[in-house]
N, CA and C atoms of all chains as a GROMACS GRO file, in nm:
protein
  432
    1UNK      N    1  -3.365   1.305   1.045
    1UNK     CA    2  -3.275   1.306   0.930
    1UNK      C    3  -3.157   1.213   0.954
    2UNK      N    4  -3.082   1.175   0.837
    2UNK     CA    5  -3.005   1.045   0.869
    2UNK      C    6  -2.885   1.099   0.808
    3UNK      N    7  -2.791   1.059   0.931
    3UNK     CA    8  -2.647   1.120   0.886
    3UNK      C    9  -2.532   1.044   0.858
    4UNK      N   10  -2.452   1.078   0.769
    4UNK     CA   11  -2.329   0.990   0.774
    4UNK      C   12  -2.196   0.998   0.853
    5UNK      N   13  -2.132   0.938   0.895
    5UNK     CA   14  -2.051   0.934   0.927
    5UNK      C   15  -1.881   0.865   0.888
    6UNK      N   16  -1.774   0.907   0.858
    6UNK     CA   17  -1.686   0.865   0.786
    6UNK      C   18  -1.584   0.768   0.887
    7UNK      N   19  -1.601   0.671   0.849
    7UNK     CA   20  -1.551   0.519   0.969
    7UNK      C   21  -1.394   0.494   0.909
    8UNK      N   22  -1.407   0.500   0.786
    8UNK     CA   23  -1.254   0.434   0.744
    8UNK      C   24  -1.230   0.425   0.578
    9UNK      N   25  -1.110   0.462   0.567
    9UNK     CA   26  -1.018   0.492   0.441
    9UNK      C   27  -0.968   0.366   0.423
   10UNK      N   28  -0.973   0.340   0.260
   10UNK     CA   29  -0.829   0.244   0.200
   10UNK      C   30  -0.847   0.275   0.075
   11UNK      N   31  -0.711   0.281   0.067
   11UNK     CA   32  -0.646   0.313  -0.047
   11UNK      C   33  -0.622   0.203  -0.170
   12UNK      N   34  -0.648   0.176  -0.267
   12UNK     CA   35  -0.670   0.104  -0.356
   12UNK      C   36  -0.539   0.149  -0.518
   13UNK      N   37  -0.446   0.079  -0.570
   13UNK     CA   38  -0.387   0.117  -0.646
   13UNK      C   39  -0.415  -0.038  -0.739
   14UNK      N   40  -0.432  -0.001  -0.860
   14UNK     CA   41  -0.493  -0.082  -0.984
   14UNK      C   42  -0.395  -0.110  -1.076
   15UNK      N   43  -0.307  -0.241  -1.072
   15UNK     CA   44  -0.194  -0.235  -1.139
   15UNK      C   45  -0.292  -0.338  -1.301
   16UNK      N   46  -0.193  -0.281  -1.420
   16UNK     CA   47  -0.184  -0.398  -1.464
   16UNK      C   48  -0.100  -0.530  -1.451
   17UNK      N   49  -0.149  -0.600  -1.522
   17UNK     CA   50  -0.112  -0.730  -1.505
   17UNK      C   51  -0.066  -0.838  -1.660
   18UNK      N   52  -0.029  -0.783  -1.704
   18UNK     CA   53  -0.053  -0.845  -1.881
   18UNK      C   54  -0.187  -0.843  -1.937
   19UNK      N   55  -0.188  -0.921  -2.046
   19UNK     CA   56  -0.308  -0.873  -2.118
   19UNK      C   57  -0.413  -1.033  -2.137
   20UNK      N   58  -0.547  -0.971  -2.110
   20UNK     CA   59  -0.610  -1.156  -2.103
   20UNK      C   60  -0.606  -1.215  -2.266
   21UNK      N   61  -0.728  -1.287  -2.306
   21UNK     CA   62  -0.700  -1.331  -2.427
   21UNK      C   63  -0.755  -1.239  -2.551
   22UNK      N   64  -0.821  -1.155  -2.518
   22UNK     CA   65  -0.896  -1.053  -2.594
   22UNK      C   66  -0.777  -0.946  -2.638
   23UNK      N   67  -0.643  -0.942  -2.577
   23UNK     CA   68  -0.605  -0.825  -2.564
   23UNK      C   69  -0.610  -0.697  -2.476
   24UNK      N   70  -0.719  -0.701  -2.368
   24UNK     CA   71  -0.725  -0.641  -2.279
   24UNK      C   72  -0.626  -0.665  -2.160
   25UNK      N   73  -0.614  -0.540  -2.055
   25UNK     CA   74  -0.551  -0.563  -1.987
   25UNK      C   75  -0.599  -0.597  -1.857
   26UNK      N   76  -0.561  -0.698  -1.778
   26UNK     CA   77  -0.605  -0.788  -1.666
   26UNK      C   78  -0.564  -0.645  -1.521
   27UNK      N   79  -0.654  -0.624  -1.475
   27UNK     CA   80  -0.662  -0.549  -1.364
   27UNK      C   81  -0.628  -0.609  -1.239
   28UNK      N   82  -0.557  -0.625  -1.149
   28UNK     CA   83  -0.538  -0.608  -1.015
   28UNK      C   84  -0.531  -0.516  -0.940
   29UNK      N   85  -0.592  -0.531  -0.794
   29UNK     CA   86  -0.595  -0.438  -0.699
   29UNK      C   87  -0.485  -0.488  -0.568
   30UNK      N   88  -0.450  -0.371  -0.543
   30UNK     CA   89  -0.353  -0.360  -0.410
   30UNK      C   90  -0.430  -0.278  -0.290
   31UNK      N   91  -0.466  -0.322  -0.205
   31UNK     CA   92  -0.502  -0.243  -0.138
   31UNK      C   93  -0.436  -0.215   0.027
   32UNK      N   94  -0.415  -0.065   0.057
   32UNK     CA   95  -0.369  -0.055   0.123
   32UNK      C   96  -0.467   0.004   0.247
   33UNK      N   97  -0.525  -0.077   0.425
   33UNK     CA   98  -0.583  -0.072   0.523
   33UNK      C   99  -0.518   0.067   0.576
   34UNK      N  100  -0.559   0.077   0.687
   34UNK     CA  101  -0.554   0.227   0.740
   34UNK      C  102  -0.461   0.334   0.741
   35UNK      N  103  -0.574   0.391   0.618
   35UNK     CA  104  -0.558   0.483   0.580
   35UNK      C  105  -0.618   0.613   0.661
   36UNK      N  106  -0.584   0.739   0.691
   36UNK     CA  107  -0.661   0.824   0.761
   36UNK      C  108  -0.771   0.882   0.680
   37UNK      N  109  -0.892   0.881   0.777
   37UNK     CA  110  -1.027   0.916   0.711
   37UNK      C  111  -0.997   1.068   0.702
   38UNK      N  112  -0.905   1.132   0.729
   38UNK     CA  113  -0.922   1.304   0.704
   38UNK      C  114  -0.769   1.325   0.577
   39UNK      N  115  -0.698   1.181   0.571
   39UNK     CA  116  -0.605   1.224   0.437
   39UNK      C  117  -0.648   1.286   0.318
   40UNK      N  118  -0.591   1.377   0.227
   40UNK     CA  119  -0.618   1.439   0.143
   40UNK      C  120  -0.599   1.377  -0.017
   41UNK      N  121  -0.646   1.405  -0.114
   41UNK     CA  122  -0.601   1.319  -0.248
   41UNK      C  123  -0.470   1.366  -0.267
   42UNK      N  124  -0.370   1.429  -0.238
   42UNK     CA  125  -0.255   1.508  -0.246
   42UNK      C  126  -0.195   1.394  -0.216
   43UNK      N  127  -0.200   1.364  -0.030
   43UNK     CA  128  -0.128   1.286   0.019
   43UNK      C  129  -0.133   1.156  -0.048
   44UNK      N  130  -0.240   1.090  -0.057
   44UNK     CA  131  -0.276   0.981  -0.117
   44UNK      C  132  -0.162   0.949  -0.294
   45UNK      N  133  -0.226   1.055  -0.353
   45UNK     CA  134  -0.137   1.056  -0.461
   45UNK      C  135  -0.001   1.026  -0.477
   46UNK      N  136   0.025   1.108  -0.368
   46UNK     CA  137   0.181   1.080  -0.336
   46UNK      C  138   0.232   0.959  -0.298
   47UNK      N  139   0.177   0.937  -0.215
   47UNK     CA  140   0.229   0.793  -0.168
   47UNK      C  141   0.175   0.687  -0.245
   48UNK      N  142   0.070   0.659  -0.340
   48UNK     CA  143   0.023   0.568  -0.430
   48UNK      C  144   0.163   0.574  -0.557
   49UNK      N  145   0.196   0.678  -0.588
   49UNK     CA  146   0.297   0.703  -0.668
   49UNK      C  147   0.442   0.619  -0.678
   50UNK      N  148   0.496   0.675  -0.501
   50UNK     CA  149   0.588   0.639  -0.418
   50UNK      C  150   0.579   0.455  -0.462
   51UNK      N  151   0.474   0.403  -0.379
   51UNK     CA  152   0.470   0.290  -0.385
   51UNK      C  153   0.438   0.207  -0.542
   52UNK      N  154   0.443   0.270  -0.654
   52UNK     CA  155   0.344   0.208  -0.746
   52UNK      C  156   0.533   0.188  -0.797
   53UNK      N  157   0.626   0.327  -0.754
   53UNK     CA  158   0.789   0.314  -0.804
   53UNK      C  159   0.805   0.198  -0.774
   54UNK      N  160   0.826   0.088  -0.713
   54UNK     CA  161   0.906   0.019  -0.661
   54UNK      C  162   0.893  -0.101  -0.684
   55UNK      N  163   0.771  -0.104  -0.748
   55UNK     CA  164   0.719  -0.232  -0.810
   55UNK      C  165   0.683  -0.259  -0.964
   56UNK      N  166   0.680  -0.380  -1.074
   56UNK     CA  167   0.681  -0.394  -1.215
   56UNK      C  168   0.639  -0.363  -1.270
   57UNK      N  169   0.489  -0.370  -1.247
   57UNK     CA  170   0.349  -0.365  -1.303
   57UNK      C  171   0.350  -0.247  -1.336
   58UNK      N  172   0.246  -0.151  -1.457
   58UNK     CA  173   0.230  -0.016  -1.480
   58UNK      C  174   0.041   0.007  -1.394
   59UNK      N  175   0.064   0.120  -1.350
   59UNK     CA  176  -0.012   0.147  -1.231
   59UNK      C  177  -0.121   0.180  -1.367
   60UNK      N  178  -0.221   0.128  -1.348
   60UNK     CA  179  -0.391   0.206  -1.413
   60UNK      C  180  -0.463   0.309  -1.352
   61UNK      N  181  -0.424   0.250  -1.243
   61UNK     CA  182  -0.548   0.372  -1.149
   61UNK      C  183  -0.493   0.372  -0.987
   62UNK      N  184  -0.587   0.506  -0.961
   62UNK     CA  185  -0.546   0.514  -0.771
   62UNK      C  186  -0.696   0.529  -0.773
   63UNK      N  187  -0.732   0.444  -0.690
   63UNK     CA  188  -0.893   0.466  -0.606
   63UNK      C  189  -0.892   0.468  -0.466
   64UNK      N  190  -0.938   0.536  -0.412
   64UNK     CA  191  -1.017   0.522  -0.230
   64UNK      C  192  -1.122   0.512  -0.219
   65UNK      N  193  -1.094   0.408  -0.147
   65UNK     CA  194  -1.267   0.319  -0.062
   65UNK      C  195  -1.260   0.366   0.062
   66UNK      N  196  -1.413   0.452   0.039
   66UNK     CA  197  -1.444   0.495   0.202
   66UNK      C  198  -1.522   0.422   0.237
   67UNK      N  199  -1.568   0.392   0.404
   67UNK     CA  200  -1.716   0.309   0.403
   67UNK      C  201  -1.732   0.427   0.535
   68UNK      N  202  -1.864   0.481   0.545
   68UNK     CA  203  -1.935   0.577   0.614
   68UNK      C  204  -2.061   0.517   0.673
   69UNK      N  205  -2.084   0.497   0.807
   69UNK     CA  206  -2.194   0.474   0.886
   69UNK      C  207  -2.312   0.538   0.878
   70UNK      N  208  -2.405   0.544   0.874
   70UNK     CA  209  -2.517   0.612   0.842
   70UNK      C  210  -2.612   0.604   0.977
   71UNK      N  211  -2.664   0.700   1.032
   71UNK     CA  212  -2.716   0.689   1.093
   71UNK      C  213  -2.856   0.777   1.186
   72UNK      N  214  -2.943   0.772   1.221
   72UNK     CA  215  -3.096   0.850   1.254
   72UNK      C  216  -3.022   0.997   1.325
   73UNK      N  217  -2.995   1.138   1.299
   73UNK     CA  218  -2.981   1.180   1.402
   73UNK      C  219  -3.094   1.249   1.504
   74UNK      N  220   0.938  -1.754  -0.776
   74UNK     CA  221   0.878  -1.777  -0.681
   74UNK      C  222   0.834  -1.653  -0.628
   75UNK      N  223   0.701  -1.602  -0.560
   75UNK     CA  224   0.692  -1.511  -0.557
   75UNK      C  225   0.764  -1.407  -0.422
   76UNK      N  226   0.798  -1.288  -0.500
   76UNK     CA  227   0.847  -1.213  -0.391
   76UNK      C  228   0.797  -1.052  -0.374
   77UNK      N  229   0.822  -1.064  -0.265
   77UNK     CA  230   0.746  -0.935  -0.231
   77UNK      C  231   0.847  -0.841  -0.112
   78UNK      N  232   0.838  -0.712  -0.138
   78UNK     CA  233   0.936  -0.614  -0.060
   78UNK      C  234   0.880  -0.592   0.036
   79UNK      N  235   0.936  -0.555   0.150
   79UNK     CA  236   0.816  -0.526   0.267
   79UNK      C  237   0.926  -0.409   0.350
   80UNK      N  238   0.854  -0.276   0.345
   80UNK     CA  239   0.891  -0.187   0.408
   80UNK      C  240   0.867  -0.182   0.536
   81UNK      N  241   0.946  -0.177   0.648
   81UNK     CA  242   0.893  -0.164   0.755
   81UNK      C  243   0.946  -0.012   0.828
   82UNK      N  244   0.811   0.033   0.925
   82UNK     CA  245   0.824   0.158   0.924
   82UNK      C  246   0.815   0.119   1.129
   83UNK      N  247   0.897   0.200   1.197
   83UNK     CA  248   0.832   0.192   1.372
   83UNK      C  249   0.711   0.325   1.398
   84UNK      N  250   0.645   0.312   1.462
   84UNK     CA  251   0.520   0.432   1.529
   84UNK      C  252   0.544   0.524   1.587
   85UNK      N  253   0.465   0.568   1.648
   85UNK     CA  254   0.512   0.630   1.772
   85UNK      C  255   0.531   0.523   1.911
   86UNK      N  256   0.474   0.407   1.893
   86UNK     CA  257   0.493   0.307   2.015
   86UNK      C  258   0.644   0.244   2.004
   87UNK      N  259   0.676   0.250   1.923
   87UNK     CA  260   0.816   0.206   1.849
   87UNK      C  261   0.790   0.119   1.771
   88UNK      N  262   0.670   0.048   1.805
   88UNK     CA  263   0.644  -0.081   1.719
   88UNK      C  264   0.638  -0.056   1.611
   89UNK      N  265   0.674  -0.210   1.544
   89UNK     CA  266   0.710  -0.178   1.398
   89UNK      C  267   0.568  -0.249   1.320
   90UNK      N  268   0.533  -0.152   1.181
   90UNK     CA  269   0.448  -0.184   1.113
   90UNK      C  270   0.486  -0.175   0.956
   91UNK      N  271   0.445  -0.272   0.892
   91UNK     CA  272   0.448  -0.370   0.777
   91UNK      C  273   0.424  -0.286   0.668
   92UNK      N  274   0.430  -0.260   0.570
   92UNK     CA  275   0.396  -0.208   0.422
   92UNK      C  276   0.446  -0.327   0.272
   93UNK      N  277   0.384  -0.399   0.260
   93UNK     CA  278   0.384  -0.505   0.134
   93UNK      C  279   0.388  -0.433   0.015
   94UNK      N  280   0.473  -0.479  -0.081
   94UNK     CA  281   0.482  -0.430  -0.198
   94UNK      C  282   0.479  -0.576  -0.294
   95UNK      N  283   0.366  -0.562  -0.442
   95UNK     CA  284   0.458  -0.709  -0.434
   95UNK      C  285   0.480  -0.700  -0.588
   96UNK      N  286   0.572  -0.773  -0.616
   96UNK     CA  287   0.633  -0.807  -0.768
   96UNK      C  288   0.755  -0.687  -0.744
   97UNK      N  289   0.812  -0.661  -0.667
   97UNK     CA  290   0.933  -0.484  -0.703
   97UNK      C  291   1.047  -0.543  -0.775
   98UNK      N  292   1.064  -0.408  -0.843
   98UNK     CA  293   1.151  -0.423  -0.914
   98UNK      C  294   1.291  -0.451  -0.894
   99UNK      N  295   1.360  -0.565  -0.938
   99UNK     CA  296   1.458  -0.593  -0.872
   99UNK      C  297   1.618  -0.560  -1.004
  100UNK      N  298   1.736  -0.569  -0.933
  100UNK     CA  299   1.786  -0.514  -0.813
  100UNK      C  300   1.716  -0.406  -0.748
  101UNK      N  301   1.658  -0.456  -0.600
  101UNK     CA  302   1.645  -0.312  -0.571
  101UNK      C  303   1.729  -0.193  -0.556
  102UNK      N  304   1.646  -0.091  -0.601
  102UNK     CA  305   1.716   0.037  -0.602
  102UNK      C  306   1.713   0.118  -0.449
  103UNK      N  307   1.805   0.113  -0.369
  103UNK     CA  308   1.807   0.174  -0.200
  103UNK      C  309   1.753   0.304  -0.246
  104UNK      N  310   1.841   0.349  -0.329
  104UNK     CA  311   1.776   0.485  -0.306
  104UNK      C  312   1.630   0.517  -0.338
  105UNK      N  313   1.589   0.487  -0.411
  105UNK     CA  314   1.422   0.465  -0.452
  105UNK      C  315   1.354   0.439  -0.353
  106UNK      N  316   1.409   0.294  -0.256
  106UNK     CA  317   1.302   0.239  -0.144
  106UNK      C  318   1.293   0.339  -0.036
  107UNK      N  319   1.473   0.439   0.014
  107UNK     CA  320   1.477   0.521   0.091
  107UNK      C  321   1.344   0.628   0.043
  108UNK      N  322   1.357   0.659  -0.080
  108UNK     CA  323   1.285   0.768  -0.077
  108UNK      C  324   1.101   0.740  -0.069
  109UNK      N  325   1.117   0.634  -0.139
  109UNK     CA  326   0.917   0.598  -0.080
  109UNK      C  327   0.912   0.615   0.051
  110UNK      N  328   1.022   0.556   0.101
  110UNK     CA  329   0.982   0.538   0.242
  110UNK      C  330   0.982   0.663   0.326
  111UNK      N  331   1.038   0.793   0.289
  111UNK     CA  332   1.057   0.906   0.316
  111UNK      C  333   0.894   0.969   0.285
  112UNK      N  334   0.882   0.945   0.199
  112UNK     CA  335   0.752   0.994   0.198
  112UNK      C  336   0.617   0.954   0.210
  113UNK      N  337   0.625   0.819   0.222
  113UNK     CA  338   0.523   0.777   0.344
  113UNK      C  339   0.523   0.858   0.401
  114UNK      N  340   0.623   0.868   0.492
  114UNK     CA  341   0.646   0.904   0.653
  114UNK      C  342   0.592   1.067   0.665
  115UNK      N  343   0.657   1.139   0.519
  115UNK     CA  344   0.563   1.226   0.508
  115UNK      C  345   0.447   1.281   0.487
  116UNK      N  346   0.410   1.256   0.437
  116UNK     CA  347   0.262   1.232   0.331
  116UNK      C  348   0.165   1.216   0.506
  117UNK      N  349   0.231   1.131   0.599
  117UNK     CA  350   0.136   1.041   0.725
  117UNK      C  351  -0.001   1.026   0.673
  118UNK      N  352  -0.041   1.002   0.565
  118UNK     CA  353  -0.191   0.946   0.565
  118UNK      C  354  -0.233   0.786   0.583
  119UNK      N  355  -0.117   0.741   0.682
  119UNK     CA  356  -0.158   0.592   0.704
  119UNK      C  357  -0.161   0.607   0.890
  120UNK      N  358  -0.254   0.563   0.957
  120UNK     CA  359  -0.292   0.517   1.081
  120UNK      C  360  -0.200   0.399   1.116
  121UNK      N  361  -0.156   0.377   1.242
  121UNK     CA  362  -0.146   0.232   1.331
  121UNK      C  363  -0.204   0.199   1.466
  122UNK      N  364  -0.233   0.143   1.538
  122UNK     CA  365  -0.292   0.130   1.639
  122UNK      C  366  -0.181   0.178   1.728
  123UNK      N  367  -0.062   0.192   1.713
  123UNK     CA  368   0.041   0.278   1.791
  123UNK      C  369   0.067   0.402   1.741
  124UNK      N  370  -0.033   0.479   1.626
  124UNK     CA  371   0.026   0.585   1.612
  124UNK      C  372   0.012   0.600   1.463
  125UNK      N  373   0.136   0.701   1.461
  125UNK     CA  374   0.141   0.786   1.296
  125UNK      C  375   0.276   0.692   1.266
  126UNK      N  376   0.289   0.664   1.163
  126UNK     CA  377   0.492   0.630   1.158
  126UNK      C  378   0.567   0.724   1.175
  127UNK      N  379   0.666   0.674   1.249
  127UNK     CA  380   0.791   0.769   1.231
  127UNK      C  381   0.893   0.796   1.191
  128UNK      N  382   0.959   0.631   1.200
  128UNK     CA  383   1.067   0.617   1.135
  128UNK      C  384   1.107   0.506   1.058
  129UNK      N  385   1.179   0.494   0.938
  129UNK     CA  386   1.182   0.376   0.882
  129UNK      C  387   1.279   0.246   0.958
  130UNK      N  388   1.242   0.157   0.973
  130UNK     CA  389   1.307   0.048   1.031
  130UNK      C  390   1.426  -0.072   0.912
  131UNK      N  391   1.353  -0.086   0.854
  131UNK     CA  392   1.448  -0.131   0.751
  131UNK      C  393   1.369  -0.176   0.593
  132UNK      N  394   1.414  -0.255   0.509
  132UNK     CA  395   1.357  -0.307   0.412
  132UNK      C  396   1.374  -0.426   0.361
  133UNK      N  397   1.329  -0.513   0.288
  133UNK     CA  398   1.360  -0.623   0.292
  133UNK      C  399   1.271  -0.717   0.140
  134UNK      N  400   1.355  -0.766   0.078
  134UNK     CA  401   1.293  -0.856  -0.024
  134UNK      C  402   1.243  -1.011   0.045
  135UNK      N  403   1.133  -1.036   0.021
  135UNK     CA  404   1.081  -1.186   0.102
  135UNK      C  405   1.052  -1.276  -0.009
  136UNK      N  406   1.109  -1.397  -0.014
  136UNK     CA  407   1.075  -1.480  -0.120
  136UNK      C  408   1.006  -1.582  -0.070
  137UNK      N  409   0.898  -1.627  -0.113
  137UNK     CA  410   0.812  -1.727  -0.078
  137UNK      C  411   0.837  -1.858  -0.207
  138UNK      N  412   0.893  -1.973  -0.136
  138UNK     CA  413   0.883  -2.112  -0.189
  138UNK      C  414   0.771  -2.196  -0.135
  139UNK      N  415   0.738  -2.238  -0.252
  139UNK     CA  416   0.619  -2.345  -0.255
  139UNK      C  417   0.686  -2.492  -0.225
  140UNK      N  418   0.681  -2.590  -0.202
  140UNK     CA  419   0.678  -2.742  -0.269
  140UNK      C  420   0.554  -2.822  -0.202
  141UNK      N  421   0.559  -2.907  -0.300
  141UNK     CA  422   0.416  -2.939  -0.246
  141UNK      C  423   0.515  -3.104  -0.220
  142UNK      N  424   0.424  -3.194  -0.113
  142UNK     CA  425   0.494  -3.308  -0.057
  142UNK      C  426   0.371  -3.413  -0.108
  143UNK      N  427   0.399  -3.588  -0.129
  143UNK     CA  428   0.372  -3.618  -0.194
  143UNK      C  429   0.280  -3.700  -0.100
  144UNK      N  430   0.110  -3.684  -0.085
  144UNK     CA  431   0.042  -3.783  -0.004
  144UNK      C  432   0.016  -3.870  -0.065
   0.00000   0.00000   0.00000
Protein backbone atom coordinates (compact mmCIF):
# COMPACT_ATOMS: atom_id res chain seq x y z
CA UNK A 1 0.00 0.00 0.00
CA UNK A 2 1.31 3.48 -0.83
CA UNK A 3 1.53 6.17 1.64
CA UNK A 4 1.76 9.77 1.84
CA UNK A 5 3.72 11.74 3.48
CA UNK A 6 3.45 15.62 4.25
CA UNK A 7 7.04 17.34 3.09
CA UNK A 8 6.06 21.03 3.05
CA UNK A 9 3.57 23.98 3.45
CA UNK A 10 3.20 27.42 1.56
CA UNK A 11 1.04 29.67 2.00
CA UNK A 12 -0.41 31.43 -0.96
CA UNK A 13 -2.48 34.89 -0.60
CA UNK A 14 -4.33 36.03 -4.04
CA UNK A 15 -4.35 39.72 -4.29
CA UNK A 16 -6.14 41.65 -6.81
CA UNK A 17 -4.56 43.64 -9.10
CA UNK A 18 -6.95 46.01 -11.21
CA UNK A 19 -9.12 44.88 -13.71
CA UNK A 20 -7.87 43.29 -17.33
CA UNK A 21 -9.71 44.42 -20.44
CA UNK A 22 -12.88 42.39 -20.05
CA UNK A 23 -13.47 43.90 -16.71
CA UNK A 24 -12.30 41.11 -14.77
CA UNK A 25 -10.06 41.17 -12.08
CA UNK A 26 -6.26 40.30 -12.74
CA UNK A 27 -5.16 37.78 -9.99
CA UNK A 28 -1.78 37.70 -8.36
CA UNK A 29 -0.17 35.37 -6.07
CA UNK A 30 2.12 36.02 -3.05
CA UNK A 31 3.52 33.28 -1.82
CA UNK A 32 4.83 32.71 1.35
CA UNK A 33 7.93 29.41 1.78
CA UNK A 34 8.14 27.73 5.07
CA UNK A 35 5.41 27.37 6.31
CA UNK A 36 4.90 24.55 9.10
CA UNK A 37 3.47 21.31 7.70
CA UNK A 38 1.44 20.81 11.14
CA UNK A 39 0.11 24.81 11.07
CA UNK A 40 -3.51 25.05 11.41
CA UNK A 41 -6.06 27.14 8.98
CA UNK A 42 -6.59 29.37 12.19
CA UNK A 43 -3.01 30.23 12.26
CA UNK A 44 -2.68 30.63 8.64
CA UNK A 45 -5.73 32.86 8.51
CA UNK A 46 -4.39 34.97 10.83
CA UNK A 47 -1.36 35.79 9.61
CA UNK A 48 -2.58 35.88 5.79
CA UNK A 49 -4.91 38.62 7.23
CA UNK A 50 -2.08 40.36 9.27
CA UNK A 51 -0.07 40.51 6.17
CA UNK A 52 -2.78 41.13 3.43
CA UNK A 53 -3.22 44.73 6.27
CA UNK A 54 -0.26 46.25 5.24
CA UNK A 55 -0.38 46.17 1.77
CA UNK A 56 -2.90 48.00 -1.30
CA UNK A 57 -4.24 45.43 -3.15
CA UNK A 58 -7.78 43.82 -1.86
CA UNK A 59 -6.95 40.21 -0.86
CA UNK A 60 -9.31 37.49 -3.11
CA UNK A 61 -8.25 34.53 -1.58
CA UNK A 62 -5.90 32.57 1.05
CA UNK A 63 -4.77 29.18 -0.41
CA UNK A 64 -2.14 26.47 0.92
CA UNK A 65 0.01 24.45 -1.20
CA UNK A 66 0.99 21.29 0.30
CA UNK A 67 3.28 18.89 -1.67
CA UNK A 68 3.25 15.24 0.09
CA UNK A 69 5.70 12.38 -0.90
CA UNK A 70 4.14 9.30 -1.70
CA UNK A 71 5.51 6.37 -1.11
CA UNK A 72 5.43 1.94 -1.18
CA UNK A 73 5.00 1.13 2.50
CA UNK B 1 9.35 52.68 -8.52
CA UNK B 2 8.66 49.65 -6.96
CA UNK B 3 8.62 49.23 -3.23
CA UNK B 4 8.28 46.74 -1.00
CA UNK B 5 8.20 46.52 3.09
CA UNK B 6 10.26 43.92 4.49
CA UNK B 7 9.67 42.76 8.01
CA UNK B 8 12.42 41.36 9.62
CA UNK B 9 11.96 38.94 12.38
CA UNK B 10 15.48 37.15 14.52
CA UNK B 11 15.03 33.02 15.37
CA UNK B 12 15.94 31.29 17.82
CA UNK B 13 19.69 31.38 16.29
CA UNK B 14 19.32 35.12 16.51
CA UNK B 15 19.58 35.22 12.92
CA UNK B 16 17.54 37.37 11.22
CA UNK B 17 14.86 36.28 8.65
CA UNK B 18 13.10 38.25 5.87
CA UNK B 19 9.20 38.59 5.36
CA UNK B 20 8.44 40.69 1.88
CA UNK B 21 5.43 42.53 1.58
CA UNK B 22 4.96 44.26 -1.61
CA UNK B 23 2.98 47.38 -2.83
CA UNK B 24 2.18 48.49 1.41
CA UNK B 25 0.41 50.92 2.13
CA UNK B 26 2.11 53.98 2.60
CA UNK B 27 2.62 56.25 5.12
CA UNK B 28 3.32 53.38 6.91
CA UNK B 29 1.26 52.82 9.78
CA UNK B 30 3.96 51.54 12.93
CA UNK B 31 1.34 50.55 14.68
CA UNK B 32 -0.25 48.18 12.10
CA UNK B 33 3.36 46.81 11.06
CA UNK B 34 4.01 46.35 15.05
CA UNK B 35 1.00 44.46 15.23
CA UNK B 36 1.39 41.99 12.04
CA UNK B 37 4.47 41.51 13.25
CA UNK B 38 3.17 40.51 16.71
CA UNK B 39 1.29 38.06 15.33
CA UNK B 40 3.36 36.35 13.11
CA UNK B 41 5.39 35.74 15.97
CA UNK B 42 2.32 34.42 17.37
CA UNK B 43 0.41 32.53 15.15
CA UNK B 44 4.53 30.64 14.68
CA UNK B 45 3.27 28.84 11.62
CA UNK B 46 6.39 29.88 9.71
CA UNK B 47 9.73 27.57 10.00
CA UNK B 48 13.56 28.88 9.63
CA UNK B 49 16.45 26.84 9.38
CA UNK B 50 17.37 28.52 12.83
CA UNK B 51 14.19 27.96 14.33
CA UNK B 52 10.64 29.41 15.13
CA UNK B 53 10.85 33.50 15.19
CA UNK B 54 11.10 35.23 18.07
CA UNK B 55 11.53 38.50 17.95
CA UNK B 56 10.92 41.33 15.69
CA UNK B 57 14.11 43.01 14.47
CA UNK B 58 12.98 45.95 12.70
CA UNK B 59 11.02 47.13 9.51
CA UNK B 60 11.76 48.77 6.65
CA UNK B 61 10.32 50.28 3.26
CA UNK B 62 12.87 49.21 0.20
CA UNK B 63 12.64 51.09 -2.96
CA UNK B 64 13.96 49.61 -5.99
CA UNK B 65 15.25 52.05 -8.99
CA UNK B 66 15.61 50.93 -12.37
CA UNK B 67 17.75 52.94 -15.11
CA UNK B 68 18.64 51.35 -17.85
CA UNK B 69 22.33 52.63 -19.45
CA UNK B 70 22.72 53.27 -22.97
CA UNK B 71 24.73 50.35 -25.13
Amino acid sequence: MAVSNLISSQLQLVFEDGLDDSGRPVLRNKNFNNVKTDATPDQLHAVATAISGLQQRPLHGVERNDASELFES
Amino acid sequence: MAKKLELKFLNEENRTVTISVDQPIEPVDAVAVNAAMDEIITQGCFFSSGGNLISKKEARIVERNVFDVQL
